[in-house]
C-alpha positions as CSV (number, residue, x, y, z in Angstrom):
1,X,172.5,0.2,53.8
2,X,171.0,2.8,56.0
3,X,170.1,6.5,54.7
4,X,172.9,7.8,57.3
5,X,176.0,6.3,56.0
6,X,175.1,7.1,52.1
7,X,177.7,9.6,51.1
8,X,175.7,12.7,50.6
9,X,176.2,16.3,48.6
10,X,174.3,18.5,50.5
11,X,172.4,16.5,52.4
12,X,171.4,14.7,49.8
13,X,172.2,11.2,47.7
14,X,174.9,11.8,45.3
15,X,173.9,11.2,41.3
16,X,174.9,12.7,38.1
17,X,172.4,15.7,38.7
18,X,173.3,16.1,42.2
19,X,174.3,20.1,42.6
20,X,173.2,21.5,39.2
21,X,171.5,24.2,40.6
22,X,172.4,27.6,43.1
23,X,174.0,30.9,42.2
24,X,177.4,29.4,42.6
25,X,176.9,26.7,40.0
26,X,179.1,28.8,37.3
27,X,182.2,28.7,39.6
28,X,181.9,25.4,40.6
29,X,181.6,24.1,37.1
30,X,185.1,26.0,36.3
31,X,186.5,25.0,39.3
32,X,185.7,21.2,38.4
33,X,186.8,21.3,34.7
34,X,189.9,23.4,35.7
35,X,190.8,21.3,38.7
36,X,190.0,17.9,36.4
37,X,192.5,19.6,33.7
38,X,195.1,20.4,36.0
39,X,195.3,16.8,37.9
40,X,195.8,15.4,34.3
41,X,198.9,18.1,33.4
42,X,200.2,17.8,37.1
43,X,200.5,13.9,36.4
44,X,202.1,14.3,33.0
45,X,204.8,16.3,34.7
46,X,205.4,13.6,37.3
47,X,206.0,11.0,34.2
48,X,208.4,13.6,32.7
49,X,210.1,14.0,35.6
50,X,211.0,10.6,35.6
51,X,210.8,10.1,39.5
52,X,207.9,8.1,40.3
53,X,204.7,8.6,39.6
54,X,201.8,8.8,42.8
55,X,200.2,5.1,43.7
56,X,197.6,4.9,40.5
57,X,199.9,6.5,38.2
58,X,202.2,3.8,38.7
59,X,199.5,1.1,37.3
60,X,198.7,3.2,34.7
61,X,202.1,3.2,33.4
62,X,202.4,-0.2,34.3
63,X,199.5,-1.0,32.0
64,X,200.7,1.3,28.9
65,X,203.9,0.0,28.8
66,X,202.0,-4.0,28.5
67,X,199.1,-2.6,25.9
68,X,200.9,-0.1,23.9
69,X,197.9,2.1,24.7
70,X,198.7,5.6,25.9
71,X,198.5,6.3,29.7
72,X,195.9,8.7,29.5
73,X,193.5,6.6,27.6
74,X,194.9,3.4,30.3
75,X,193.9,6.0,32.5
76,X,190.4,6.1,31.4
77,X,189.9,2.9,30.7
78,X,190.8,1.7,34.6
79,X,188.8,4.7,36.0
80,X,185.2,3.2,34.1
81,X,186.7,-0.3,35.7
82,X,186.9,1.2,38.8
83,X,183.2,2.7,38.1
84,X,181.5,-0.5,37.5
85,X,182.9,-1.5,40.7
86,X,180.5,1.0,42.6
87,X,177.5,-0.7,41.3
88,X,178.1,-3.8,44.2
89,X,179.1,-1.4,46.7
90,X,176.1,1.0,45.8
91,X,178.3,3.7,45.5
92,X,176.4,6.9,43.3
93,X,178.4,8.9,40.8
94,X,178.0,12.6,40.7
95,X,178.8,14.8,37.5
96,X,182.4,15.0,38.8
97,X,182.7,11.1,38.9
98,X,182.4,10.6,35.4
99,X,184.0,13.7,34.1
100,X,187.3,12.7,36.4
101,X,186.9,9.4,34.0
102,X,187.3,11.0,30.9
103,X,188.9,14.5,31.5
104,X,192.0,13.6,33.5
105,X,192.7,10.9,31.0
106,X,192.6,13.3,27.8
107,X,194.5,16.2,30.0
108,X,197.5,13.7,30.7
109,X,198.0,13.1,26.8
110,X,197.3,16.5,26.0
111,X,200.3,17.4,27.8
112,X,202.8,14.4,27.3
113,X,202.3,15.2,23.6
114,X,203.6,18.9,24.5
115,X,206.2,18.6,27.3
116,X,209.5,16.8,26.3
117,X,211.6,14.3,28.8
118,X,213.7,16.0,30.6
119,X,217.2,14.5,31.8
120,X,219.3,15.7,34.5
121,X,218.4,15.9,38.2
122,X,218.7,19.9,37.6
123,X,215.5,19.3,35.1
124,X,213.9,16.4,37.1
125,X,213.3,17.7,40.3
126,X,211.8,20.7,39.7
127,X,209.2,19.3,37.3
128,X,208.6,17.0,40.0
129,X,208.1,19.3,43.0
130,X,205.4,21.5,40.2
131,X,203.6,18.1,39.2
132,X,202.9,17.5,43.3
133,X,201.9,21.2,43.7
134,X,199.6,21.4,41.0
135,X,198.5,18.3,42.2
136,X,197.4,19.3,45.1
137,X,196.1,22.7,43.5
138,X,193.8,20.3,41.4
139,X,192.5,18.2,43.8
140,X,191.3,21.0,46.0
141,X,189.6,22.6,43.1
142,X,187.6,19.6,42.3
143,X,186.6,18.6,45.7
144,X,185.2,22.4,46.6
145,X,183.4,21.7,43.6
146,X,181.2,19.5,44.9
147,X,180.1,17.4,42.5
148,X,181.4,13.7,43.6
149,X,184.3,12.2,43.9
150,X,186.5,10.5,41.3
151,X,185.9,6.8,40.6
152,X,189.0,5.6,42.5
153,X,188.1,7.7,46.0
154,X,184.9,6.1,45.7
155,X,186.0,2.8,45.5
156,X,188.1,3.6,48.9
157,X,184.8,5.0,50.6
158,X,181.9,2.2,49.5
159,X,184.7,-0.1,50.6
160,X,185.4,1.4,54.1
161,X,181.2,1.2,54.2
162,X,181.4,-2.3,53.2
163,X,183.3,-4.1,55.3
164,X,183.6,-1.4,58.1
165,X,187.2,-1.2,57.9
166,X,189.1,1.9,58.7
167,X,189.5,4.6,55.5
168,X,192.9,4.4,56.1
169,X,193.3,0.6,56.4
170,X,191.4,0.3,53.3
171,X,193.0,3.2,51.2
172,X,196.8,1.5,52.3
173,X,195.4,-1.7,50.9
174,X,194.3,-0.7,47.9
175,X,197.3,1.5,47.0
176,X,199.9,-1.2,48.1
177,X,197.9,-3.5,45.5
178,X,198.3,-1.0,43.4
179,X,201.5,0.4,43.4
180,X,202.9,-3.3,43.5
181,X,200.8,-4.1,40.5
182,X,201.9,-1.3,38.5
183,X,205.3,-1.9,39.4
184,X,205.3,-5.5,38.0
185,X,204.1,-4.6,35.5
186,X,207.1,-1.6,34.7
187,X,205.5,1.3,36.2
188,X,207.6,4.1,37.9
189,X,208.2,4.0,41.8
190,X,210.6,6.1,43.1
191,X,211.3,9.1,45.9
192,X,208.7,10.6,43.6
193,X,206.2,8.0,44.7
194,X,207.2,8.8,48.8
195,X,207.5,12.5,48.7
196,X,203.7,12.3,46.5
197,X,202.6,10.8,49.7
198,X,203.2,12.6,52.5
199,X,202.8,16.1,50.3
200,X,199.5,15.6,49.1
201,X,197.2,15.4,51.9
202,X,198.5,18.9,53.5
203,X,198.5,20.5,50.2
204,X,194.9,19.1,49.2
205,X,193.4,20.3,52.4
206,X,195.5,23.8,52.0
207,X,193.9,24.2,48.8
208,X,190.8,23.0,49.2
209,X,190.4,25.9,52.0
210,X,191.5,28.4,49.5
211,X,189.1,27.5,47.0
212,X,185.5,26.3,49.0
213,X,182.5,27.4,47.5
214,X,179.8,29.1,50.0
215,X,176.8,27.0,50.3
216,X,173.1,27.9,50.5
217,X,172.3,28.7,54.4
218,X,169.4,26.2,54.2
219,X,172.1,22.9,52.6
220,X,174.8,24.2,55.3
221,X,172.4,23.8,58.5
222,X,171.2,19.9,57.5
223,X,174.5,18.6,57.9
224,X,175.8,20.2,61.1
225,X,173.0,18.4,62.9
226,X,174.7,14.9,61.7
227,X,178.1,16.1,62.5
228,X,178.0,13.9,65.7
229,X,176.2,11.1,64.1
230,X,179.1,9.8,61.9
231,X,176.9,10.7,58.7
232,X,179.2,11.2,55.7
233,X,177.9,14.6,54.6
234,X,180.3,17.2,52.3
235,X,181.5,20.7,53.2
236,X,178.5,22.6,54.8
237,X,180.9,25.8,53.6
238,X,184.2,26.9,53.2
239,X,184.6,28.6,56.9
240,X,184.7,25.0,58.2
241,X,185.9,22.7,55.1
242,X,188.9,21.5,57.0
243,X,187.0,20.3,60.2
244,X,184.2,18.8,57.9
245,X,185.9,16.5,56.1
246,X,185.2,13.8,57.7
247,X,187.2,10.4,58.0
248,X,184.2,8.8,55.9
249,X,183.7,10.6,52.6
250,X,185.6,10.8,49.7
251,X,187.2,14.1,50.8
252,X,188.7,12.2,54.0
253,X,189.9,9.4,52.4
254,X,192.1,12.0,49.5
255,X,193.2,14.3,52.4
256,X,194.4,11.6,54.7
257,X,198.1,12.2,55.0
């Protein structure tokens, strides 16, 4: 594996240290916690409505309804499956890797234990249409963070390095094996599942505009000089977040419509 196709935070090989440093580092820690927080509510509120859940929701569910376990803690459990599968691949976890384990899992039951089911179209829908918003609202708050990306987008990524597979080839596989898993096993698919899909990607990268985090001038200048070179380097700063995200990294692979 060559230095240029490592996936990179600021110009540098991801770990759980990577970015714990800079004037910024306050914000981006909220943003990360917050954003982690608010994927776990916004998938709670896509169980509740009852309409499908998005591609690893379903296999979560799927899972819960077999063990008995919760689908948070499923949730958890899957995502520190899914992290021993980067050590083959020689993917690196950042500090947001292995908090996405943990938090989005606890933030799920948190609010299943709190919001009701709700019955009725009139009820469903709109619960639906918030749980895909805020989804979208979460995951561009914890990809500005910049602290790695969540076990399963890594998967996708040291994957696409792998076998040198197109992201998108190898992020329909994997979700097709996963939605069909979860859904033998009882998990929800539905118009939920569709609309999920084709809303996330435009959200994410709406978001993720809104809420970039300025970079140093001297981490922003190292990766502009790869931009041509098909290195897989992060955001240089929030000016040019949308053009940045390359097909590549972690970021491309969650913001691919």
């Amino acid at each position: 594996m060559s230095q240029s196709t490592t996936t990179t935070l600021g110009g540098s090989p991801l770990s759980i240290a990577s970015g714990l440093h800079g004037r910024h580092l306050t914000r981006r820690l909220v943003q990360l916690y917050a954003g982690l927080t608010l994927y776990g509510v916004s998938s709670a509120l896509l169980v509740r409505s009852g309409l499908g859940l998005e591609p690893w929701g379903v296999l979560h569910q799927g899972l819960a309804e077999k063990t008995g376990l919760t689908i948070g803690v499923v949730s958890i459990i899957v995502g520190a499956v899914v992290l021993l599968l980067w050590v083959p691949i020689r993917q690196r976890p950042g500090l947001g890797t292995v908090s996405n384990v943990f938090v989005i899992g606890l933030a799920m039951d948190g609010t299943l234990a709190l919001v009701p089911d709700v019955d009725g179209l009139v009820g469903q829908v709109p619960l639906l249409a918030l749980g895909i918003v805020l989804n979208g609202v979460a995951t561009g708050l914890y990809i500005a963070a910049r602290f790695g990306p969540g076990p399963r987008d890594g998967l996708m990524t040291g994957l696409h390095r792998l076998t040198g597979r197109s992201i998108r080839l190898v992020r329909t596989a994997i979700e097709v094996v996963v939605v069909a898993t979860g859904f033998l096993l009882g998990g929800s698919v539905g118009v939920g599942t569709v609309l999920y899909a084709l809303a996330i990607g435009p959200l994410a990268q709406f978001f993720l505009r809104r809420f970039a985090v300025p970079e140093p001038a001297s981490d922003s200048a190292a990766p502009s000089s790869g931009a041509g070179s098909g290195s897989a380097a992060l955001t240089p700063g929030p000016g040019s977040v949308p053009s940045a995200v390359a097909t590549g990294t972690p970021e491309g692979a969650i913001l691919r419509p």
